[in-house]
GUDODO-172073 format. One record per residue (C-alpha): residue number from 0; residue in one letter; chain; x, y, z. Coordinates in pm, whole numbers. Example, Ala and Ser with C-alpha at 12.3 -4.5 7.8 and 13.67 -1.06 7.14 Angstrom:
<pt 0,"A","A",<1230,-450,780>>
<pt 1,"S","A",<1367,-106,714>>
This chain:
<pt 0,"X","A",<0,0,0>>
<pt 1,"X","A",<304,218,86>>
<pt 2,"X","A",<464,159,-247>>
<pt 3,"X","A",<100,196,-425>>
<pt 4,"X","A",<76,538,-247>>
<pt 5,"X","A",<431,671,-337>>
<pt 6,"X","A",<320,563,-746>>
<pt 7,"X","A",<-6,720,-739>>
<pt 8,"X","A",<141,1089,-586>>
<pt 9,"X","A",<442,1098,-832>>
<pt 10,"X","A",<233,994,-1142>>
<pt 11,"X","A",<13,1284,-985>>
<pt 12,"X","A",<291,1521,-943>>
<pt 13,"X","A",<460,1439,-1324>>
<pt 14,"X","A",<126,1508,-1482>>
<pt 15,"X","A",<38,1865,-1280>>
<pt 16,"X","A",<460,1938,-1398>>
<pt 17,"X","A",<381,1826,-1777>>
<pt 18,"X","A",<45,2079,-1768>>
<pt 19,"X","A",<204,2337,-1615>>
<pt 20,"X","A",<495,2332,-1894>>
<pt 21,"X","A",<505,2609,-2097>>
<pt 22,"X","A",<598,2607,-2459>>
<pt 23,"X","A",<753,2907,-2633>>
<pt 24,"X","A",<629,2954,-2972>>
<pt 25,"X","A",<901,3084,-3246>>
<pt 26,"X","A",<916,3448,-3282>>
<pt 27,"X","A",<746,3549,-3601>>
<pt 28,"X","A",<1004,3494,-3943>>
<pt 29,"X","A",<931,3881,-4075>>
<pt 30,"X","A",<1014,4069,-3737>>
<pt 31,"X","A",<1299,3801,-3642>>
<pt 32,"X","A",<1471,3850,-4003>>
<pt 33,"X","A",<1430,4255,-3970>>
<pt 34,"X","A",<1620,4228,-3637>>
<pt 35,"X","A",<1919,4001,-3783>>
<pt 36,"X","A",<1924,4193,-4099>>
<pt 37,"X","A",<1978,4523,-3869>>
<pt 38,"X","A",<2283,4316,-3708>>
<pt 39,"X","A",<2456,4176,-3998>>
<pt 40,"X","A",<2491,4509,-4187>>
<pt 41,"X","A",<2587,4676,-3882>>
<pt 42,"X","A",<2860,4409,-3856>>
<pt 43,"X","A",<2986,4431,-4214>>
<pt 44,"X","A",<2948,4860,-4186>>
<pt 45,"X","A",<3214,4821,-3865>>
<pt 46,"X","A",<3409,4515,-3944>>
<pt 47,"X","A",<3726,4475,-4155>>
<pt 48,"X","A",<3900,4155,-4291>>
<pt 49,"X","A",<4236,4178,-4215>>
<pt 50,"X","A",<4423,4019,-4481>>
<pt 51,"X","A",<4155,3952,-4789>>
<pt 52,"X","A",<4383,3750,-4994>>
<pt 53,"X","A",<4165,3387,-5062>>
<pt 54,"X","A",<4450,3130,-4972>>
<pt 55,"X","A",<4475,3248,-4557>>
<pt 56,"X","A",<4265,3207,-4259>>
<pt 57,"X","A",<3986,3483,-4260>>
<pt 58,"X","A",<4039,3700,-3996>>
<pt 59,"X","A",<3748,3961,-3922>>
<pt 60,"X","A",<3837,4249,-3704>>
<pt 61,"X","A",<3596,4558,-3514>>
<pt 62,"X","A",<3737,4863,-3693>>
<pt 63,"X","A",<3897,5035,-3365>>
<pt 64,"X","A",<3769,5414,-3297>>
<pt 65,"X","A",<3929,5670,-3556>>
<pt 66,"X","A",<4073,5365,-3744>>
<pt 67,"X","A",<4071,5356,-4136>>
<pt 68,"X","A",<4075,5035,-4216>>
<pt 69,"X","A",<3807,4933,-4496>>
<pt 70,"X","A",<3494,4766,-4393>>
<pt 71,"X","A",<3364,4485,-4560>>
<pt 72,"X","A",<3080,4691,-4602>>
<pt 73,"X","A",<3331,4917,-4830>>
<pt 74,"X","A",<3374,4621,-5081>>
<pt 75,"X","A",<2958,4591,-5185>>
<pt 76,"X","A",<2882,4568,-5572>>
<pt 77,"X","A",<3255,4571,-5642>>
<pt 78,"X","A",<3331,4478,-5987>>
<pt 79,"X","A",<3698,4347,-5891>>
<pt 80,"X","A",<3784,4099,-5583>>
<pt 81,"X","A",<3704,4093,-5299>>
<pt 82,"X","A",<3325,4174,-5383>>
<pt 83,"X","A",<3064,4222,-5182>>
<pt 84,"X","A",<2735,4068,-5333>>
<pt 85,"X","A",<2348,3961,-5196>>
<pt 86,"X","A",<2097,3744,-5361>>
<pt 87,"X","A",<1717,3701,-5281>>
<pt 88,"X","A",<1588,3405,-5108>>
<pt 89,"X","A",<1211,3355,-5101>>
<pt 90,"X","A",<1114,3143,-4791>>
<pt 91,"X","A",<870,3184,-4507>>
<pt 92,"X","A",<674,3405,-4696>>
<pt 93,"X","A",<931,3650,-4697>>
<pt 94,"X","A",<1226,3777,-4903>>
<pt 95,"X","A",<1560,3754,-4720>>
<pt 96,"X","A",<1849,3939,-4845>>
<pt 97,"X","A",<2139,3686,-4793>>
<pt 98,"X","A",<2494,3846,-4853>>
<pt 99,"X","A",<2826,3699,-4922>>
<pt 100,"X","A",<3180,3804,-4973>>
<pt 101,"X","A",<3419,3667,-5240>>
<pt 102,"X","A",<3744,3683,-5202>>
<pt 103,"X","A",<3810,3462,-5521>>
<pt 104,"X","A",<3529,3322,-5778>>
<pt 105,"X","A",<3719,3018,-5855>>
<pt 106,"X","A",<3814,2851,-6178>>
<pt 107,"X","A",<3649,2536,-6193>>
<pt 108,"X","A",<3266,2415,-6168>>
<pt 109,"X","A",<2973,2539,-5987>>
<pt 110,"X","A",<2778,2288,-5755>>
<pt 111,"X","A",<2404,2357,-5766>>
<pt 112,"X","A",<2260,2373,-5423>>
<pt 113,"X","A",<2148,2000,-5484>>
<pt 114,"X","A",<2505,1875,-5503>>
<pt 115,"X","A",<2752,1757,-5271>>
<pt 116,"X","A",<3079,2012,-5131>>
<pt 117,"X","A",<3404,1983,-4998>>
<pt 118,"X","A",<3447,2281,-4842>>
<pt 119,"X","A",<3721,2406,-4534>>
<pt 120,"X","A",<3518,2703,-4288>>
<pt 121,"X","A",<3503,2883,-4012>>
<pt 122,"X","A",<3196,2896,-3832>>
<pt 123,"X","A",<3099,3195,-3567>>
<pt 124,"X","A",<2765,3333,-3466>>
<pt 125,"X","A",<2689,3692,-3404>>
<pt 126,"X","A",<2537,3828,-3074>>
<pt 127,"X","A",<2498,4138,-2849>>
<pt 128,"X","A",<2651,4176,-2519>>
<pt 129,"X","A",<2688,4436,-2278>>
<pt 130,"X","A",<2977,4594,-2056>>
<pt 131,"X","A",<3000,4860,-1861>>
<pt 132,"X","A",<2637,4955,-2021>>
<pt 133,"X","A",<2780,4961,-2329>>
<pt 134,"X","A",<2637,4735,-2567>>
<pt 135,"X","A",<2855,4545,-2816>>
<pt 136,"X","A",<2754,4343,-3140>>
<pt 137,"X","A",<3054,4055,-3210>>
<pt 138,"X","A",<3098,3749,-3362>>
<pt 139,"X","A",<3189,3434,-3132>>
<pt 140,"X","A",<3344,3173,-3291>>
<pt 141,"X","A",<3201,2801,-3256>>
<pt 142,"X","A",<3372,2526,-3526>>
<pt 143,"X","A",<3588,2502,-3790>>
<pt 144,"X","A",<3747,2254,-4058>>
<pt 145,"X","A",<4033,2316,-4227>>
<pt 146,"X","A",<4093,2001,-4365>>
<pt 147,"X","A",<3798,1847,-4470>>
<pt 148,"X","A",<3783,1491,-4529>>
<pt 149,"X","A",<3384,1404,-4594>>
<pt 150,"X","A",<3208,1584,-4841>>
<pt 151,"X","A",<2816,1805,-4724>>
<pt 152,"X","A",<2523,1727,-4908>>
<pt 153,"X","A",<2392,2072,-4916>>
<pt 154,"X","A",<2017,1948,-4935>>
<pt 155,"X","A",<2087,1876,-4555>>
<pt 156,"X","A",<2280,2121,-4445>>
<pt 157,"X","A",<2110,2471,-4346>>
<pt 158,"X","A",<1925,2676,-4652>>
<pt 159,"X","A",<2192,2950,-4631>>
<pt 160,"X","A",<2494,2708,-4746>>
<pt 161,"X","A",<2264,2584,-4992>>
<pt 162,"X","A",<2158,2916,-5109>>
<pt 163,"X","A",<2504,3029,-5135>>
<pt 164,"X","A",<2778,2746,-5260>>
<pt 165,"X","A",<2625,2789,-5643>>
<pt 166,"X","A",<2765,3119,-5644>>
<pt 167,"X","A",<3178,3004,-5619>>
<pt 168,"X","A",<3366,2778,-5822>>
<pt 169,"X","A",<3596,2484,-5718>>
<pt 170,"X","A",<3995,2504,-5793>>
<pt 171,"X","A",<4238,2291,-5876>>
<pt 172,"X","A",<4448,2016,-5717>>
<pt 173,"X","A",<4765,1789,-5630>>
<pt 174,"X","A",<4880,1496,-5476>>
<pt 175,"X","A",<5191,1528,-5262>>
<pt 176,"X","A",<5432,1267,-5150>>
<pt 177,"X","A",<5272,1265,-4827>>
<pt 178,"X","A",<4950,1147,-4913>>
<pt 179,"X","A",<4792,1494,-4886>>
<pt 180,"X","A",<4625,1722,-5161>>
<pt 181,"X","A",<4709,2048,-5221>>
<pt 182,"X","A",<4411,2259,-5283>>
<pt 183,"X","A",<4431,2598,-5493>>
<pt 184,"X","A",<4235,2896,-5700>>
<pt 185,"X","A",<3930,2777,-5524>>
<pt 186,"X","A",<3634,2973,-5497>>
<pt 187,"X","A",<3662,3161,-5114>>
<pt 188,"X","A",<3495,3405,-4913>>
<pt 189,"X","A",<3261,3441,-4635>>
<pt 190,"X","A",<2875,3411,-4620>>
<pt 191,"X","A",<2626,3609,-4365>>
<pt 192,"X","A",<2358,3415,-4320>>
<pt 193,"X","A",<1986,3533,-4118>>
<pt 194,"X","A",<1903,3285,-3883>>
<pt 195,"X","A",<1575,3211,-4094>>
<pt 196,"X","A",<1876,3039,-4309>>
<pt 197,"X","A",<2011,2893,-4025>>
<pt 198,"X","A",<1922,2673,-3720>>
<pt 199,"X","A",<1679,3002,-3642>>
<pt 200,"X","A",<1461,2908,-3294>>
<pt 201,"X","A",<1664,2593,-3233>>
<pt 202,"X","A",<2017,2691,-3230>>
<pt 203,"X","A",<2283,2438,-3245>>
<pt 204,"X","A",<2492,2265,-2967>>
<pt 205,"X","A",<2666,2590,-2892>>
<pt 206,"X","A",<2463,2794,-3128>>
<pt 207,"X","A",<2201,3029,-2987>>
<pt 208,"X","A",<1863,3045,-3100>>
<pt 209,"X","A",<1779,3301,-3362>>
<pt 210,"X","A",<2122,3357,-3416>>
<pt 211,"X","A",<2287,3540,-3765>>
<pt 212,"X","A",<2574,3310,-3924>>
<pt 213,"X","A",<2909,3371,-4035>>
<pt 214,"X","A",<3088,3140,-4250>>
<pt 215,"X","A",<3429,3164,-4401>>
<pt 216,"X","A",<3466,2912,-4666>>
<pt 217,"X","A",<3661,2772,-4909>>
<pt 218,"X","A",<3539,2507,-5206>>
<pt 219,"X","A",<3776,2258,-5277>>
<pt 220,"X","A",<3544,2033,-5449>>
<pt 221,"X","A",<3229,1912,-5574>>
<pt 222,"X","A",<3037,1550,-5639>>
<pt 223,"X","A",<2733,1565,-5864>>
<pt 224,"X","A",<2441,1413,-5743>>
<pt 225,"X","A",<2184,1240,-5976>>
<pt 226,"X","A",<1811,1265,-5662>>
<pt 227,"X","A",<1591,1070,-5856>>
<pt 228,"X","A",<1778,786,-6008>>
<pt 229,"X","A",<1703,838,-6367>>
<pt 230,"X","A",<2072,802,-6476>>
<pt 231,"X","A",<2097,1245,-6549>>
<pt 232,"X","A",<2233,1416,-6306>>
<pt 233,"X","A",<2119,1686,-6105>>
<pt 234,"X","A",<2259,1972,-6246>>
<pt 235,"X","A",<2217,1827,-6599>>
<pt 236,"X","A",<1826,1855,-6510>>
<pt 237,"X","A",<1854,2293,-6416>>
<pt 238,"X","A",<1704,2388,-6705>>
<pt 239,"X","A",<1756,2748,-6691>>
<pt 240,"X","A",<2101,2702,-6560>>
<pt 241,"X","A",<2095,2904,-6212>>
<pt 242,"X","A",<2221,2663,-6006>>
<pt 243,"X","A",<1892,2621,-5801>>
<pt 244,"X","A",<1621,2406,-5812>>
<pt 245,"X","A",<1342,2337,-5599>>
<pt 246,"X","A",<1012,2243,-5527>>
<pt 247,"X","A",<759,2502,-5562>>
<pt 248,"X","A",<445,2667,-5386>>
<pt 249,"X","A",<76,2528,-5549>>
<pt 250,"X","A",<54,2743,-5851>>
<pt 251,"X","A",<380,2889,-5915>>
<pt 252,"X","A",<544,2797,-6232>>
<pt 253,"X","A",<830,2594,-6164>>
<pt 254,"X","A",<1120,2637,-6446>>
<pt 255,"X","A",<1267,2342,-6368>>
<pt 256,"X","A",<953,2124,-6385>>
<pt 257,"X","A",<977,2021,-6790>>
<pt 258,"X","A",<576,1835,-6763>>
<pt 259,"X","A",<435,2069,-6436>>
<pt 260,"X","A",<351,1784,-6205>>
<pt 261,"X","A",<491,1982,-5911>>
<pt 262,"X","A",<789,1754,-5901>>
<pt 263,"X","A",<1099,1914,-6036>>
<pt 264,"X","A",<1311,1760,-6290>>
<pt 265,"X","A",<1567,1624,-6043>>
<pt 266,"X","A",<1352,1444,-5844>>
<pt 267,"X","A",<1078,1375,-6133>>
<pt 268,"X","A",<1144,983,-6235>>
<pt 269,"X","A",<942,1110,-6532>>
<pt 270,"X","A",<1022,1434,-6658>>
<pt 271,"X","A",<784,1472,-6958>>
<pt 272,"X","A",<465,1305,-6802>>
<pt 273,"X","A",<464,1032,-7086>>
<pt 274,"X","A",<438,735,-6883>>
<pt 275,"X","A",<766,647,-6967>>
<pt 276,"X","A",<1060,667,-6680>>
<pt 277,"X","A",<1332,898,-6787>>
<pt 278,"X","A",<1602,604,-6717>>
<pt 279,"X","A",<1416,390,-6977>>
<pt 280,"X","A",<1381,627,-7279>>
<pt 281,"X","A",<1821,681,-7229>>
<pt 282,"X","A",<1867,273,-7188>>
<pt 283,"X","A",<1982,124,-7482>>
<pt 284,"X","A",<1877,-244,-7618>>
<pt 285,"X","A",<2122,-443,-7395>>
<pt 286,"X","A",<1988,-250,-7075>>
<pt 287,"X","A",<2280,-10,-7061>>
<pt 288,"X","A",<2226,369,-6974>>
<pt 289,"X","A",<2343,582,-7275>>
<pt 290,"X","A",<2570,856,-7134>>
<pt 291,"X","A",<2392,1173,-7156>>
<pt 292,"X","A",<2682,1303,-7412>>
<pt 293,"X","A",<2617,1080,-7629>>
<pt 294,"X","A",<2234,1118,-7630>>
<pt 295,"X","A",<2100,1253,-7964>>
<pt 296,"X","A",<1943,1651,-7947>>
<pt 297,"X","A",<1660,1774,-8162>>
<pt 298,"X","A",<1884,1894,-8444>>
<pt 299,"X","A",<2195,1615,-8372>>
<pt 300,"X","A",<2395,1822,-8184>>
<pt 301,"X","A",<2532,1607,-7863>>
<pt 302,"X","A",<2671,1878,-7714>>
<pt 303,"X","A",<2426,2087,-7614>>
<pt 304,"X","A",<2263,1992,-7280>>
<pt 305,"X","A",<1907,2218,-7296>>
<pt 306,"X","A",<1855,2065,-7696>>
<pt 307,"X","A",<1959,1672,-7541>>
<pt 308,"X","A",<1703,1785,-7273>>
<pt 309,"X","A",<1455,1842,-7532>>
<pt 310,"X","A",<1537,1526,-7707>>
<pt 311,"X","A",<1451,1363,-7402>>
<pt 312,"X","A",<1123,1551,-7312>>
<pt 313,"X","A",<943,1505,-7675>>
<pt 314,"X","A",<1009,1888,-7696>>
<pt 315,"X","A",<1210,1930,-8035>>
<pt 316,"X","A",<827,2071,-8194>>
């Protein structure tokens, strides 16, 4: 009866704790993104890089009082390196304004933001804190890779890397003695990401909730990814060639949806809505995918991916 009593007040006591819990709901996406845009350009308007060349550490420095060092700010809509650029990102039924920094384009390929990256950064997260009653806004550093060994599936990693990876170029590279590679005239800079972007109301181990990124980065390489199977890959299937593709809102014309199912093309097993799977109309007679080079176009040119595209969707009218 003891034991029976103990039970019956703790299961009690649990449930009255449970009901009494209360659950924050996230702050709203339009007033949370106004706030982080506020801090980032307030970072990048009082914030210098040290040494801007694309093969060192990135080192990001408060511009001291009186000091005339050139904020990063200084370098927007350059038209030589670095450059300070932003693109548009429509999610949460809002536009974000997502800025980035390049240091160096980069001489090989793009990745789309459905391809895989091996990328070194620097990861820090920007807050406010007070002393003295004076209020500060800094960056606090929280992970970094320098020598990456696994490549990031960008589909999986937060929108902002995805959003932003498409817009460098990979390098080139060696094998030393050693075993190592030697990386160089990768694409590098340094992405500011809104927390919308990011790991926004959930934070991250030692990330904060709601909390604007900064990234320095450097692409070493890429691995194309083919979603859906149908022996083309991903980036083959970007019709108009941006380097994004997603899925799109009811109703919103999707340029990289060839039949407008809804599905885009890279994860569409059946691009042209024919009935016929994509892999089976490029398998030849002995079961053998044809490689997309050497898949006929409209007019017989192999060479041309959008006219092989075409080919493939019954198009070539």
């Amino acid at each position: 009866y003891f034991i029976l009593l103990i039970t019956t007040v703790s299961l009690f006591s649990c449930s009255k704790d449970n009901g009494s819990a209360e659950i924050t709901p996230p702050r709203d996406y339009a007033t949370q993104y106004a706030t982080d845009l506020n801090d980032i350009e307030e970072y990048l308007k009082n914030y210098y890089i040290e040494d801007v060349s694309p093969d060192v550490d990135t080192k990001i420095t408060k511009i001291p009082a009186g000091g005339t060092q050139p904020s990063i700010w200084s370098y927007k809509d350059n038209t030589s390196f670095p450059k300070l650029l932003s693109r548009d990102v429509k999610l949460h039924d809002i536009t974000y304004k997502l800025y980035y920094l390049v240091l160096r384009e980069g001489v090989g390929e793009s990745p789309t933001n459905t391809d895989d990256v091996l990328a070194a950064y620097k990861g820090e997260y920007l807050s406010r804190t007070k002393v003295a009653e004076v209020e500060n806004l800094g960056a606090t550093f929280f992970e970094r890779s320098d020598n990456p060994q696994t490549f990031f599936s960008l589909p999986s990693t937060i929108v902002g890397w995805g959003e932003s990876f498409p817009e460098f170029k990979t390098g080139t590279y060696s094998s030393n003695a050693d075993g190592t590679v030697s990386y160089n005239n990768y694409g590098s800079g340094v992405l500011f990401i809104p927390s919308g972007l990011g790991y926004y109301n959930s934070g991250s181990a030692s990330i904060p909730a709601y909390a604007p990124l900064v990234f320095s980065v450097k692409l070493y390489e890429i691995r194309r990814v083919d979603s859906d199977g149908d022996g083309i890959p991903n980036y083959l299937e970007d019709l108009d060639g941006d380097g994004y593709m997603r899925i799109m809102p009811t109703g919103v014309i999707n340029p990289d949806d060839t039949d407008g199912d809804g599905i885009p093309n890279f994860l569409d097993t059946d691009d042209d809505g024919d009935g016929v799977s994509t892999k089976k109309e490029i398998t030849d007679a002995a079961g053998k995918i044809i490689p997309f080079a050497s898949i006929p176009s409209c007019d017989g040119n192999t060479t041309d991916p959008a006219r092989v595209k075409k080919h493939l969707d019954k198009s070539c009218q």
